[in-house]
PDB file of N, CA, C, O and CB in Angstrom:
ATOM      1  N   UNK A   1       0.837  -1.182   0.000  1.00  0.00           N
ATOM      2  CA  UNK A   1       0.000   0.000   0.000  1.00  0.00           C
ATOM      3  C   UNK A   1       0.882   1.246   0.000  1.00  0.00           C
ATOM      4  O   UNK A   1       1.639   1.611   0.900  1.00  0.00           O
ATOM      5  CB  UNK A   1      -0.953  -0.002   1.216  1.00  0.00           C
ATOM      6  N   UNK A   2       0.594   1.956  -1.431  1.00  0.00           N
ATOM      7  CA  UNK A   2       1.232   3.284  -1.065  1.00  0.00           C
ATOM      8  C   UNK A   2       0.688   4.127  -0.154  1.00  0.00           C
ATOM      9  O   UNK A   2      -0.380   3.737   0.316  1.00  0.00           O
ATOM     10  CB  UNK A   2       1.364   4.036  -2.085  1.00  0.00           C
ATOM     11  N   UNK A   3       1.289   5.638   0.412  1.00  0.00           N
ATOM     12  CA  UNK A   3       0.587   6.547   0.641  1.00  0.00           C
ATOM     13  C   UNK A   3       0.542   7.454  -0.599  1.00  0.00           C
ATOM     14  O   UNK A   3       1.448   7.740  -1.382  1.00  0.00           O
ATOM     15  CB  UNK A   3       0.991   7.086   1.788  1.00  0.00           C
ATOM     16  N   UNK A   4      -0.648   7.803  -0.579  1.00  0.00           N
ATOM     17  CA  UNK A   4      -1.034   9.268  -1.808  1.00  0.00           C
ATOM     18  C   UNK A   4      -0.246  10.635  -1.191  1.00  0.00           C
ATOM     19  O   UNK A   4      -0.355  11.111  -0.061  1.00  0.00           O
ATOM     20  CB  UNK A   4      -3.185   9.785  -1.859  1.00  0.00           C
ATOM     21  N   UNK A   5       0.496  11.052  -2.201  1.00  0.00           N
ATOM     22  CA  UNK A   5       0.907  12.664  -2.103  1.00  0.00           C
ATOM     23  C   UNK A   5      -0.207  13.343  -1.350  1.00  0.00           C
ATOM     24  O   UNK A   5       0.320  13.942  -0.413  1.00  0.00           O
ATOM     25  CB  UNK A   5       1.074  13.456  -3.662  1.00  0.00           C
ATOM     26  N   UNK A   6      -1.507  13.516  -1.340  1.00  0.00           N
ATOM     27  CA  UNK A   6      -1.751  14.717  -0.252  1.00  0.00           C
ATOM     28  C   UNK A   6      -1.766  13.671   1.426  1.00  0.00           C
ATOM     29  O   UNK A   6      -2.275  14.217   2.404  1.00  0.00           O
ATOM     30  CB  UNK A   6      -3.719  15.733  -0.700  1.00  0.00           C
ATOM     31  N   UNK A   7      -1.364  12.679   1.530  1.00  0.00           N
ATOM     32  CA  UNK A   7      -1.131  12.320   2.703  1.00  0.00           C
ATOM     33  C   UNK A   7      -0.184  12.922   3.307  1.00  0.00           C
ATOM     34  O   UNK A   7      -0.258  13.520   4.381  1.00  0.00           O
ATOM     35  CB  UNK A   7      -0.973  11.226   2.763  1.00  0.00           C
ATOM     36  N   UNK A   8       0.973  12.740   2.452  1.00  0.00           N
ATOM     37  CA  UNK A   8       2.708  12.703   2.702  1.00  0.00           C
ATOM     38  C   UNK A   8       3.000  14.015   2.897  1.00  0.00           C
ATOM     39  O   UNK A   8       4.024  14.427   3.442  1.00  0.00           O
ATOM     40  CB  UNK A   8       3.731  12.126   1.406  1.00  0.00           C
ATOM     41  N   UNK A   9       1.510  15.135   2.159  1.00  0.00           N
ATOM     42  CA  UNK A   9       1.862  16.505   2.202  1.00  0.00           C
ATOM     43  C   UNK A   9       1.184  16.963   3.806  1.00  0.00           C
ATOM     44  O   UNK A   9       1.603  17.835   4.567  1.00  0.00           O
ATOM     45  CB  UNK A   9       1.159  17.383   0.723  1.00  0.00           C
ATOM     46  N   UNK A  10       0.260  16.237   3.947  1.00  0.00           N
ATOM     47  CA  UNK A  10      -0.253  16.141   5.275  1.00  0.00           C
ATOM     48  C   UNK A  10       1.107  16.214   6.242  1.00  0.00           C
ATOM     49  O   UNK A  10       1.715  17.199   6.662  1.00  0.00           O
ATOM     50  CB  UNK A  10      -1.169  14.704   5.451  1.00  0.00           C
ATOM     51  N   UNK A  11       1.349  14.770   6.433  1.00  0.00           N
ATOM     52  CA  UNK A  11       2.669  14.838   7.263  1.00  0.00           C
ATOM     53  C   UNK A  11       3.472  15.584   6.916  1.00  0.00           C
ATOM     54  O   UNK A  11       4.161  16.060   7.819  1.00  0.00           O
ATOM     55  CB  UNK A  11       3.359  13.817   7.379  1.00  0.00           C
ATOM     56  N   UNK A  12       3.729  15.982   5.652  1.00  0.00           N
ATOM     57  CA  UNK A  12       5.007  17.434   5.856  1.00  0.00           C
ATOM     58  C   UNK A  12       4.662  18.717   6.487  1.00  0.00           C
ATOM     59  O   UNK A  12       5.298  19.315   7.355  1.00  0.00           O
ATOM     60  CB  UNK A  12       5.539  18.077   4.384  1.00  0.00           C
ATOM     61  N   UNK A  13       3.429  19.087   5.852  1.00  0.00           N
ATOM     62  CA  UNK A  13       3.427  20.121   6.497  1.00  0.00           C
ATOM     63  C   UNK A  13       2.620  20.594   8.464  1.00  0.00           C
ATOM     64  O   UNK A  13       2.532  21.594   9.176  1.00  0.00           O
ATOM     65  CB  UNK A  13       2.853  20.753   5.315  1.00  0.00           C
ATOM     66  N   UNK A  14       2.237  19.151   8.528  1.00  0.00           N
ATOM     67  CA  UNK A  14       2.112  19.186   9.907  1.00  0.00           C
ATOM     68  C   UNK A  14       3.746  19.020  10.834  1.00  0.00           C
ATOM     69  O   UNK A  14       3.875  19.201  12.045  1.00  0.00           O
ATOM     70  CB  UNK A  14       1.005  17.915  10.210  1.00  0.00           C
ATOM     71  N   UNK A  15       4.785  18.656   9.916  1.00  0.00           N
ATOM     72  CA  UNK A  15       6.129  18.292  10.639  1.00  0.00           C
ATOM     73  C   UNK A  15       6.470  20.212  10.435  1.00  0.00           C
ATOM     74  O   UNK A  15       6.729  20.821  11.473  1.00  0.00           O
ATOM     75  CB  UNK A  15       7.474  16.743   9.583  1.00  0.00           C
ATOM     76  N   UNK A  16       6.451  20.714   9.586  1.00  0.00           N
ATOM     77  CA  UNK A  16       6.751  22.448   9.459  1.00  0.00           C
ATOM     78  C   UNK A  16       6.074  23.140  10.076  1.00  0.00           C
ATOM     79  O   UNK A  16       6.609  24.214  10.348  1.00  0.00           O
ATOM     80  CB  UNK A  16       6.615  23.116   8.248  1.00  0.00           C
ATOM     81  N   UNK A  17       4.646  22.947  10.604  1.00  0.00           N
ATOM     82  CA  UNK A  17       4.122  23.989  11.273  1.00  0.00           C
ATOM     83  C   UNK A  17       4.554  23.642  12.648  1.00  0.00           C
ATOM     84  O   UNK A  17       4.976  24.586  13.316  1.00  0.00           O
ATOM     85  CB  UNK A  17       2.620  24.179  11.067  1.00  0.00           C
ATOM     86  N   UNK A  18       4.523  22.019  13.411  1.00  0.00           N
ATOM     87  CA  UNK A  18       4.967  22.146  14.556  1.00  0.00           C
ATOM     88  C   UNK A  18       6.667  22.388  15.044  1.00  0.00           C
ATOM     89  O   UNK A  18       7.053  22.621  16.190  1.00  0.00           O
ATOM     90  CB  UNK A  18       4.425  21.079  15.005  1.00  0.00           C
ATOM     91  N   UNK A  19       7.344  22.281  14.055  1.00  0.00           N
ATOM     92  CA  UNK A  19       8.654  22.933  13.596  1.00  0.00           C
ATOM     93  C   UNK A  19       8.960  24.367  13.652  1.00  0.00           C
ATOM     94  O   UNK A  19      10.113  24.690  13.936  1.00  0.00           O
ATOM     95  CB  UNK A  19       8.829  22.651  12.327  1.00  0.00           C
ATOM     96  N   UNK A  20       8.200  25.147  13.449  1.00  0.00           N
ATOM     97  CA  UNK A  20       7.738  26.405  13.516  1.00  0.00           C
ATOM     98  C   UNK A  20       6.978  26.765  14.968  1.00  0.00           C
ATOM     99  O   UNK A  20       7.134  27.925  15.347  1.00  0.00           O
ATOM    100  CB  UNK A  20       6.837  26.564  12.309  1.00  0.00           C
ATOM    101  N   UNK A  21       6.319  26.043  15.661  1.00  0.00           N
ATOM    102  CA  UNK A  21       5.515  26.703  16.539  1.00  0.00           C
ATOM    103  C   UNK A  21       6.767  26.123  17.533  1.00  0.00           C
ATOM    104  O   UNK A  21       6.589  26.480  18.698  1.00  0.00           O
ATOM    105  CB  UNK A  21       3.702  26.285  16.711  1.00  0.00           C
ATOM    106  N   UNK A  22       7.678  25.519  17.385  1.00  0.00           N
ATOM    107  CA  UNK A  22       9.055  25.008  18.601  1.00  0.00           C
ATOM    108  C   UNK A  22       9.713  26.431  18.122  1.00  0.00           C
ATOM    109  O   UNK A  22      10.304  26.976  19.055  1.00  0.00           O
ATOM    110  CB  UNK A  22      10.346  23.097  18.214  1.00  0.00           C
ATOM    111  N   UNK A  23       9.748  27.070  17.048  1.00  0.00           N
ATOM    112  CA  UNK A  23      10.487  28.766  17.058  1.00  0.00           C
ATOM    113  C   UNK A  23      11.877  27.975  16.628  1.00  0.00           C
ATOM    114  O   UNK A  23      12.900  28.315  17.223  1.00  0.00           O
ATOM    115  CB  UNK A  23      10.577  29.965  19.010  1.00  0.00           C
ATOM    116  N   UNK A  24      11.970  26.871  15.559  1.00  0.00           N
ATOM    117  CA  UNK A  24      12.950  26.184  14.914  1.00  0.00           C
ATOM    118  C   UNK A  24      13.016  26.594  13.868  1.00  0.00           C
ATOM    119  O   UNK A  24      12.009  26.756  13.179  1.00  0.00           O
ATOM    120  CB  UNK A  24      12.897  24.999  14.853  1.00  0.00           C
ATOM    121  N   UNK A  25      14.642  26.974  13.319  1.00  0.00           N
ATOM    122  CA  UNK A  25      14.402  27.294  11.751  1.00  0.00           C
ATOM    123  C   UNK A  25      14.789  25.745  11.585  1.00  0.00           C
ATOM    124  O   UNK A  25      15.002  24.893  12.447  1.00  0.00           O
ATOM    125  CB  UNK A  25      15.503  28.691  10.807  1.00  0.00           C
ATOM    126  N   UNK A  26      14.808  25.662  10.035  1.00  0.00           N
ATOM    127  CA  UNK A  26      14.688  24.289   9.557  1.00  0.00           C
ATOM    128  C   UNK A  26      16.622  23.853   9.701  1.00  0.00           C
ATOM    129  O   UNK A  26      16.892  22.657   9.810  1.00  0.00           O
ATOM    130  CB  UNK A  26      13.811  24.274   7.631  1.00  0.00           C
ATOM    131  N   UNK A  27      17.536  24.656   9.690  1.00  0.00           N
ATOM    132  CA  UNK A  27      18.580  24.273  10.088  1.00  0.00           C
ATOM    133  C   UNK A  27      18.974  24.062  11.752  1.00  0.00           C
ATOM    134  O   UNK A  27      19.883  23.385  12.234  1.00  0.00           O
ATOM    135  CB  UNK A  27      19.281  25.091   9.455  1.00  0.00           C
ATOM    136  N   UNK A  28      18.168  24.716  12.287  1.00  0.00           N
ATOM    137  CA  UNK A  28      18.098  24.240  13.831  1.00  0.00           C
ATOM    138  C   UNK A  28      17.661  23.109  14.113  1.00  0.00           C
ATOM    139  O   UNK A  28      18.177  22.238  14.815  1.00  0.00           O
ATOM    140  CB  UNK A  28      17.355  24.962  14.631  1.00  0.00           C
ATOM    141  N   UNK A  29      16.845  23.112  13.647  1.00  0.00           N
ATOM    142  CA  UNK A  29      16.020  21.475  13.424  1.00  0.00           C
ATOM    143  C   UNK A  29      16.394  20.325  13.378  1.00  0.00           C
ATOM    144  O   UNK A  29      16.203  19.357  14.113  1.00  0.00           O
ATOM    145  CB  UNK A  29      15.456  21.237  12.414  1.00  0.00           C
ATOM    146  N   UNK A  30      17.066  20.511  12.261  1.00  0.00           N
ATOM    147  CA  UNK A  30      18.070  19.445  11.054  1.00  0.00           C
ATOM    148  C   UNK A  30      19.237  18.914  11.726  1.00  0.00           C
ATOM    149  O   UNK A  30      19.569  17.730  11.760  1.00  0.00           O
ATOM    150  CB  UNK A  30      18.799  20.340   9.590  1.00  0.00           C
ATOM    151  N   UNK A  31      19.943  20.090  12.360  1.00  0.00           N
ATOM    152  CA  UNK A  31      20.956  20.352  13.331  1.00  0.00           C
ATOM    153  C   UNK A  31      20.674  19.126  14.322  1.00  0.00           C
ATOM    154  O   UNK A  31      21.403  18.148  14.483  1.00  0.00           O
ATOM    155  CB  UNK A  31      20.839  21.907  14.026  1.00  0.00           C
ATOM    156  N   UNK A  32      19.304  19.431  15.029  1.00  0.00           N
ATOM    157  CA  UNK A  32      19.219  19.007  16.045  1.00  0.00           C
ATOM    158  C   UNK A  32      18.426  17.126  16.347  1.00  0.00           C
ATOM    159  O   UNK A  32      18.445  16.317  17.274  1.00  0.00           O
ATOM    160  CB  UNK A  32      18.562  20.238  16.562  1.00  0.00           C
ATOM    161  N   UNK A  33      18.010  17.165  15.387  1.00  0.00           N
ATOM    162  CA  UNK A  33      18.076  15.653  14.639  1.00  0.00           C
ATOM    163  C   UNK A  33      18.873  14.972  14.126  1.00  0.00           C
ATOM    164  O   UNK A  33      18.725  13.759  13.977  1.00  0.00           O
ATOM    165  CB  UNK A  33      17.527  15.489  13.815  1.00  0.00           C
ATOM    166  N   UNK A  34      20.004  15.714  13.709  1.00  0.00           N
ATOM    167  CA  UNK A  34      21.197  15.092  12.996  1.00  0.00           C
ATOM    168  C   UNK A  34      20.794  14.679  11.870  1.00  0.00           C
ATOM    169  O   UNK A  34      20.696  13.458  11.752  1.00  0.00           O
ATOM    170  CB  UNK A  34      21.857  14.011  13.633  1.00  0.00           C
ATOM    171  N   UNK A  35      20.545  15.280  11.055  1.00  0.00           N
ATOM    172  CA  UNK A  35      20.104  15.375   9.485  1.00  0.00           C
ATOM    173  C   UNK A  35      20.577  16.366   8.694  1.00  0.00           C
ATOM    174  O   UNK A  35      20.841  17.462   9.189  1.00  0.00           O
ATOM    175  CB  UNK A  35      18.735  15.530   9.301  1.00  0.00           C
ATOM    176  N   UNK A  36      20.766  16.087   7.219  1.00  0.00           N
ATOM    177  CA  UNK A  36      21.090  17.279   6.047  1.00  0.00           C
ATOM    178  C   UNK A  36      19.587  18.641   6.418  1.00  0.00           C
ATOM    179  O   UNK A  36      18.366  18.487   6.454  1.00  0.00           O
ATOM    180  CB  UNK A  36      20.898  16.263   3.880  1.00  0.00           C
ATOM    181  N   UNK A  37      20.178  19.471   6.559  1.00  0.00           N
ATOM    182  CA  UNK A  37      19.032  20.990   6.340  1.00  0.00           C
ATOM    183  C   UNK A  37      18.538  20.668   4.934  1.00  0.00           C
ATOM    184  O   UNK A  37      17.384  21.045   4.727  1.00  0.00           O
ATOM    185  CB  UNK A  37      19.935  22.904   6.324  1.00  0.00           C
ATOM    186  N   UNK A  38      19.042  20.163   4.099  1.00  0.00           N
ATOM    187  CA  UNK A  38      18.140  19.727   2.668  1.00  0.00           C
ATOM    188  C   UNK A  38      17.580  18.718   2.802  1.00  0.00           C
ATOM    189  O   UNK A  38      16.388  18.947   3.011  1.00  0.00           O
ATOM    190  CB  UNK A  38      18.807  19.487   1.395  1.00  0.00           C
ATOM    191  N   UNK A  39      17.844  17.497   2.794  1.00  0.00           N
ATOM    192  CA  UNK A  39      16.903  16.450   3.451  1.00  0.00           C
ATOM    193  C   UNK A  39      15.624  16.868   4.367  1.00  0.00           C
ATOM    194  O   UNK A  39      14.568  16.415   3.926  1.00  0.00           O
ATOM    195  CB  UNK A  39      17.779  15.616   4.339  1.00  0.00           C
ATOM    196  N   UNK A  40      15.516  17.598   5.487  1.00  0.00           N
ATOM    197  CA  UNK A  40      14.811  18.323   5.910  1.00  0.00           C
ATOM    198  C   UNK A  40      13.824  19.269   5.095  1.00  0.00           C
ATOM    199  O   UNK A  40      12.601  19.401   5.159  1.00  0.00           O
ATOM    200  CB  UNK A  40      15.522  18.801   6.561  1.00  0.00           C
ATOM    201  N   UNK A  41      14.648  19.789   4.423  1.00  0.00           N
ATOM    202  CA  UNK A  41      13.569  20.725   3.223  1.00  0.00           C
ATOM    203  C   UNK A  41      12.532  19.626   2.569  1.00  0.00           C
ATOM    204  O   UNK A  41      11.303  19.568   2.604  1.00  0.00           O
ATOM    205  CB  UNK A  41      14.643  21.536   1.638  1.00  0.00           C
ATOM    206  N   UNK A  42      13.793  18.545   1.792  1.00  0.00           N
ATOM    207  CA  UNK A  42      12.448  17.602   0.797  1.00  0.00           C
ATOM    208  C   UNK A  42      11.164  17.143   2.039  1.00  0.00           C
ATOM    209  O   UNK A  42       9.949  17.154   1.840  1.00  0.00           O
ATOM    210  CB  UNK A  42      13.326  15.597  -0.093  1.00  0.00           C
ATOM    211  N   UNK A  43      11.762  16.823   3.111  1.00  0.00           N
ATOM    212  CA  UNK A  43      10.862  16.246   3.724  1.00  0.00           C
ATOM    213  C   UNK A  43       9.566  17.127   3.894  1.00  0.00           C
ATOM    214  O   UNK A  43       8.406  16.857   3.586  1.00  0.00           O
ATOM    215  CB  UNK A  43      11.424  15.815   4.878  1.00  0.00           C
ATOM    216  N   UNK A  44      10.070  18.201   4.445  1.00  0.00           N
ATOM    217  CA  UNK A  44       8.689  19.230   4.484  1.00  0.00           C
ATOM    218  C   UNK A  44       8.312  19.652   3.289  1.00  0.00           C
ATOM    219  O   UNK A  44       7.260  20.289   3.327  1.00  0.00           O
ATOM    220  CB  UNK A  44       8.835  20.557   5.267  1.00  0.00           C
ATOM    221  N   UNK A  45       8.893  19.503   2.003  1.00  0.00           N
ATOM    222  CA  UNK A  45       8.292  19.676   0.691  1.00  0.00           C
ATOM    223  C   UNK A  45       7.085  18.208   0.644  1.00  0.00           C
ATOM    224  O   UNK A  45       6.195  18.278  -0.205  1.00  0.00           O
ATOM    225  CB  UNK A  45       9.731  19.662  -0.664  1.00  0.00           C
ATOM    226  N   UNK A  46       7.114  17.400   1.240  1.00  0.00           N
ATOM    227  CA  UNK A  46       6.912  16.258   0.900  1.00  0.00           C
ATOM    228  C   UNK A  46       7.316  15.334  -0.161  1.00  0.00           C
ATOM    229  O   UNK A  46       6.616  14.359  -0.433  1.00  0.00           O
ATOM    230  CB  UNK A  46       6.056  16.315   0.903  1.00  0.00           C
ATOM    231  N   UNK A  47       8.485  15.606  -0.815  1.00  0.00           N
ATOM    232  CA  UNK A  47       9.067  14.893  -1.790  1.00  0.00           C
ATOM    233  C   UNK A  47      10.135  13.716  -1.044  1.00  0.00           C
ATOM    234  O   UNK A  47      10.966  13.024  -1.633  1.00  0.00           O
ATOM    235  CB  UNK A  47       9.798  15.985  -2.792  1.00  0.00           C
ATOM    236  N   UNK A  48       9.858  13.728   0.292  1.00  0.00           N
ATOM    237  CA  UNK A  48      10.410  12.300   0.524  1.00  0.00           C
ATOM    238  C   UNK A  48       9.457  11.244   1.528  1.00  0.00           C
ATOM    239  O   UNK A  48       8.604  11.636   2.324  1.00  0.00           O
ATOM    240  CB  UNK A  48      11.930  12.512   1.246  1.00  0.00           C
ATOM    241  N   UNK A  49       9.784  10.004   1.306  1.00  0.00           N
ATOM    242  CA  UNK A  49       8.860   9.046   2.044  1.00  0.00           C
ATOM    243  C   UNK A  49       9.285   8.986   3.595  1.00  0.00           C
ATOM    244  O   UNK A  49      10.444   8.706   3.903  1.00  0.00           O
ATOM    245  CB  UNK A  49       8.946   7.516   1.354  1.00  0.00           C
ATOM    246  N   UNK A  50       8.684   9.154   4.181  1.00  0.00           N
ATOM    247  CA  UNK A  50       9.641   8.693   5.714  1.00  0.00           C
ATOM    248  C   UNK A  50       9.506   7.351   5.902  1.00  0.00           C
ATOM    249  O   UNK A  50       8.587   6.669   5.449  1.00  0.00           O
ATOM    250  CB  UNK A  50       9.110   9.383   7.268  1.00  0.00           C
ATOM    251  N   UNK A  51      10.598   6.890   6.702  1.00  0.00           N
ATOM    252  CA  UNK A  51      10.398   5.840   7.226  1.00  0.00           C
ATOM    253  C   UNK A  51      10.068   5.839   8.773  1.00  0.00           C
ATOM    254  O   UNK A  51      10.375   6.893   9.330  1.00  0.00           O
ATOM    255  CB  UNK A  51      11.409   5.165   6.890  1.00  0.00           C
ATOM    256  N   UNK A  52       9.509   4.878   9.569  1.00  0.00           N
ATOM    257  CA  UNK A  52       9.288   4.884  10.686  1.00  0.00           C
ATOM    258  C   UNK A  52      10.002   5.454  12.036  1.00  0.00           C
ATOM    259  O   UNK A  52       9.663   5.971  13.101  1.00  0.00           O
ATOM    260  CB  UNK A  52       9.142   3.941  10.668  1.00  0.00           C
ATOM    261  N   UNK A  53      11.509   4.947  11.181  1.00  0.00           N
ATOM    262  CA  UNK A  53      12.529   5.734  12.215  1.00  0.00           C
ATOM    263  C   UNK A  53      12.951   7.093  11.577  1.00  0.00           C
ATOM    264  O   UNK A  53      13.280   7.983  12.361  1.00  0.00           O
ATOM    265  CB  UNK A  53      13.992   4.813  12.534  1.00  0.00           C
ATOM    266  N   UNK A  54      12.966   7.247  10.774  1.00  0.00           N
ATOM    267  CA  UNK A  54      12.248   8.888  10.768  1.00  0.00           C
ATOM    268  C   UNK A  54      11.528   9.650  11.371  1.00  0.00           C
ATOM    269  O   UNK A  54      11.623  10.746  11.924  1.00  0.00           O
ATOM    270  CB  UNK A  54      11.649   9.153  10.069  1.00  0.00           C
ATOM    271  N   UNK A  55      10.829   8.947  11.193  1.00  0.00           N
ATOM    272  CA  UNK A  55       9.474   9.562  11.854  1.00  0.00           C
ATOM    273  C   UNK A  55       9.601   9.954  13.232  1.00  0.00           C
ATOM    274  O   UNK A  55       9.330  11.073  13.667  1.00  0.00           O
ATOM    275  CB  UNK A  55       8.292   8.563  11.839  1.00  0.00           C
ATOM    276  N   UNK A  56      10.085   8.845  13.986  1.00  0.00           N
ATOM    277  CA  UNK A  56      10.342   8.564  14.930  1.00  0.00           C
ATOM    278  C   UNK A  56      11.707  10.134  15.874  1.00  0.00           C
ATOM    279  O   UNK A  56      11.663  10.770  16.927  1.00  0.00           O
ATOM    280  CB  UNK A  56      10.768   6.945  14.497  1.00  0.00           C
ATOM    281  N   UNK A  57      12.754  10.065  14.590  1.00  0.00           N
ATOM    282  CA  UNK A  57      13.542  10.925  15.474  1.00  0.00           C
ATOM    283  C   UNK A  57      12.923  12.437  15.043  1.00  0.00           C
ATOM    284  O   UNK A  57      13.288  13.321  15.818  1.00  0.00           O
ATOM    285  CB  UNK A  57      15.319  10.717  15.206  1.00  0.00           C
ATOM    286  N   UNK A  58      11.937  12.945  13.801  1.00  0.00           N
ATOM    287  CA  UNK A  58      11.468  13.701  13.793  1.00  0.00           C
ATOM    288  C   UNK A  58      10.510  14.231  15.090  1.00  0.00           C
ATOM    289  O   UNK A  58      10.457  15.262  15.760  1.00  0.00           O
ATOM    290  CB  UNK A  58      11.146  13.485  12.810  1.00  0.00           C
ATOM    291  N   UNK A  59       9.771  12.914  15.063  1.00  0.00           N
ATOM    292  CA  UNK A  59       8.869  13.214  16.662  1.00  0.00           C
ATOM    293  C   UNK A  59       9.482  13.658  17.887  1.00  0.00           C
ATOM    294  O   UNK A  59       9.136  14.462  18.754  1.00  0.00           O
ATOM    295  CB  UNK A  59       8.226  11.929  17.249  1.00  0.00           C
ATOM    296  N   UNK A  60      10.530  12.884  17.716  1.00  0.00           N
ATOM    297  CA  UNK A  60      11.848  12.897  19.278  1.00  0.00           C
ATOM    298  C   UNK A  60      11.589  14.435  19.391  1.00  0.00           C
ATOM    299  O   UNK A  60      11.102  15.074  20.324  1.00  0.00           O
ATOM    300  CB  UNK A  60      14.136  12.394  18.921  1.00  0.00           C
ATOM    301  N   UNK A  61      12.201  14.975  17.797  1.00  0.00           N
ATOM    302  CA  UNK A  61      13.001  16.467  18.288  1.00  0.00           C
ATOM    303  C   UNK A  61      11.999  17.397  18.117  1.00  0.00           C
ATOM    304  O   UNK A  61      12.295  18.592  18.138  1.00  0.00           O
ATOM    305  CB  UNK A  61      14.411  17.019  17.355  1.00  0.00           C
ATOM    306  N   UNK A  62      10.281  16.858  17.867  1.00  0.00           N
ATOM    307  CA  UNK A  62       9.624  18.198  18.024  1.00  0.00           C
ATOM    308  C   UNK A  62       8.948  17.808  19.598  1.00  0.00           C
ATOM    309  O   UNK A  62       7.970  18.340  20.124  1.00  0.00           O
ATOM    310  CB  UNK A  62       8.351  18.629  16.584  1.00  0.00           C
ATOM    311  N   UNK A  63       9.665  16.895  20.050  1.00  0.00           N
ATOM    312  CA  UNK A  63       9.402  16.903  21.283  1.00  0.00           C
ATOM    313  C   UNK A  63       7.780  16.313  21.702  1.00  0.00           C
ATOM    314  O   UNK A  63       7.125  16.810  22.618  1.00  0.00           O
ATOM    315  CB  UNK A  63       9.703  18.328  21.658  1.00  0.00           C
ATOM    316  N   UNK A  64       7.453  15.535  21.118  1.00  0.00           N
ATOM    317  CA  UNK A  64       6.027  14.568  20.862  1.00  0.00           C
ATOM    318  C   UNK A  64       6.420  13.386  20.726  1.00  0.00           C
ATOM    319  O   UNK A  64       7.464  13.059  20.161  1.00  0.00           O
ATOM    320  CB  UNK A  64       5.104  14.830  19.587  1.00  0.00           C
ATOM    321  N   UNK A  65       5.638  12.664  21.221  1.00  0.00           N
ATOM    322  CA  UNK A  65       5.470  11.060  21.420  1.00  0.00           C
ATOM    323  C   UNK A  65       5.334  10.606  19.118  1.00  0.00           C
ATOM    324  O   UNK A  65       5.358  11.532  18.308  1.00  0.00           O
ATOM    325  CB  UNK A  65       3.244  10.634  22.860  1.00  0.00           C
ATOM    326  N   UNK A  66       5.244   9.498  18.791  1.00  0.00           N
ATOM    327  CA  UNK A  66       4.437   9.497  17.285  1.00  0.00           C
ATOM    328  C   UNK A  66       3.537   9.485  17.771  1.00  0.00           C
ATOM    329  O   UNK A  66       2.877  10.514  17.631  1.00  0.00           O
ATOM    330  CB  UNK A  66       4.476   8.486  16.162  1.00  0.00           C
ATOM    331  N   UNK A  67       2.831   8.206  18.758  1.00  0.00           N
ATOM    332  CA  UNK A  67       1.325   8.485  18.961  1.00  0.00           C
ATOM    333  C   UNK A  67       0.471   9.740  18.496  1.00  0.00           C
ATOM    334  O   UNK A  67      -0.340   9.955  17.595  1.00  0.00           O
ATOM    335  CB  UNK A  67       1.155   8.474  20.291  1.00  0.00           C
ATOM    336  N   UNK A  68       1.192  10.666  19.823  1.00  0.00           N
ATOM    337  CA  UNK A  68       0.553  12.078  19.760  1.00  0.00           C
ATOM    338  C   UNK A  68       0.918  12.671  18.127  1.00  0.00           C
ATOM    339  O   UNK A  68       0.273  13.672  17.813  1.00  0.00           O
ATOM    340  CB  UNK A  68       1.314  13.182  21.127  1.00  0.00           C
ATOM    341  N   UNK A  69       1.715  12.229  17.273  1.00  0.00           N
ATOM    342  CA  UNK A  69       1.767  13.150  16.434  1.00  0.00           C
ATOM    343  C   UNK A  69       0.989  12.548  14.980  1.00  0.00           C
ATOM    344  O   UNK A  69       0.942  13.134  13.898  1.00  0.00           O
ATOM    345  CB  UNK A  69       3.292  13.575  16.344  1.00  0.00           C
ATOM    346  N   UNK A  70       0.377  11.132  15.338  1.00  0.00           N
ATOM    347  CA  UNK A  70      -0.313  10.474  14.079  1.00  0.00           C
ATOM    348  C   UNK A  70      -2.121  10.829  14.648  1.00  0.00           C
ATOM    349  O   UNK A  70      -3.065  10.965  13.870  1.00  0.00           O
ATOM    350  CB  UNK A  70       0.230   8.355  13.892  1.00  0.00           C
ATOM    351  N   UNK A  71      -2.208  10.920  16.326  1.00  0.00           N
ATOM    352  CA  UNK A  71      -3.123  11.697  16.285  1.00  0.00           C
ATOM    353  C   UNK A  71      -3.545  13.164  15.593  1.00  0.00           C
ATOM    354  O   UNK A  71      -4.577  13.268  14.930  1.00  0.00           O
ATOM    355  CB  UNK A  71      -3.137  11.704  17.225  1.00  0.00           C
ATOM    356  N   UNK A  72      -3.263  13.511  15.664  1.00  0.00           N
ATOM    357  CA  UNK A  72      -3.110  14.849  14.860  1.00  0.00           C
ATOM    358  C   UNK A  72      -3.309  14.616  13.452  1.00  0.00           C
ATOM    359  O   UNK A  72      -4.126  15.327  12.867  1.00  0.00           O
ATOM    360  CB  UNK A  72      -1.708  15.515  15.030  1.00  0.00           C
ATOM    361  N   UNK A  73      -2.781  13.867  12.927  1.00  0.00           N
ATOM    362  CA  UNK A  73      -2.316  13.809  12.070  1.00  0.00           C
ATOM    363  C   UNK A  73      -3.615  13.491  10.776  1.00  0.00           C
ATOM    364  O   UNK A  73      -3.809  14.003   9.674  1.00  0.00           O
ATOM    365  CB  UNK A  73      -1.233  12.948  12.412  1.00  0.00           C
ATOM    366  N   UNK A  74      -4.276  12.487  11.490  1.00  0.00           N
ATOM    367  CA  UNK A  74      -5.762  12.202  11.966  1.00  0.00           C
ATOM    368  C   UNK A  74      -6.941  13.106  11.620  1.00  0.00           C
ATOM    369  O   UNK A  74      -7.842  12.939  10.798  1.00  0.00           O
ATOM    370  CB  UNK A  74      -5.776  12.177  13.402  1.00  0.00           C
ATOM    371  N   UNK A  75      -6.631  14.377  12.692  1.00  0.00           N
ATOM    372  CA  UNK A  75      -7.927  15.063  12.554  1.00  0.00           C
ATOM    373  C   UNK A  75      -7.983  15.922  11.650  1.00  0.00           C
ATOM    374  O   UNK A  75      -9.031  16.441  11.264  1.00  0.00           O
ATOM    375  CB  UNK A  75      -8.340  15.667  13.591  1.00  0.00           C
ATOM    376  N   UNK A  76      -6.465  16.248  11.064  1.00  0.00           N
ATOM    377  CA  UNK A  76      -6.573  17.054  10.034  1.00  0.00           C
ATOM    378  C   UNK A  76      -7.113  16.818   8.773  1.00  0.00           C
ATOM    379  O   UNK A  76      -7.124  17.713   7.928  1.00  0.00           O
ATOM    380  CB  UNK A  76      -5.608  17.396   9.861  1.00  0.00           C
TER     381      UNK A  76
END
């Protein structure tokens, strides 16, 4: 099962706004996940797939459980 592009855009841009409401630029971020600041970009472009452990250290560093962040993720 794929996910459809406005899913993936879902999760990107719910990973940028709560990225933004932490008062993170996307190289602080990136920084602080230990990731490329471009890698980071595609991701919030949604031009990349995450994987679970992605996901996972993305959640770490906006400081949310995944649970809490696939809830969300959810109501939108």
């Amino acid at each position: 099962m794929q996910i459809s592009k406005s899913e993936l855009e879902l999760i990107s841009e719910l990973i940028k706004e709560l990225r933004k409401k932490k008062g993170l630029s996307q190289e602080e971020f990136s920084h602080l996940i230990n990731i490329d600041r471009k890698y980071a970009s595609l991701i919030e472009k949604g031009d990349r797939n995450l994987s679970i452990l992605m996901l996972l250290k993305i959640t770490k560093g906006l400081g949310i459980s995944l649970g809490d962040f696939l809830k969300i993720e959810s109501i939108i």
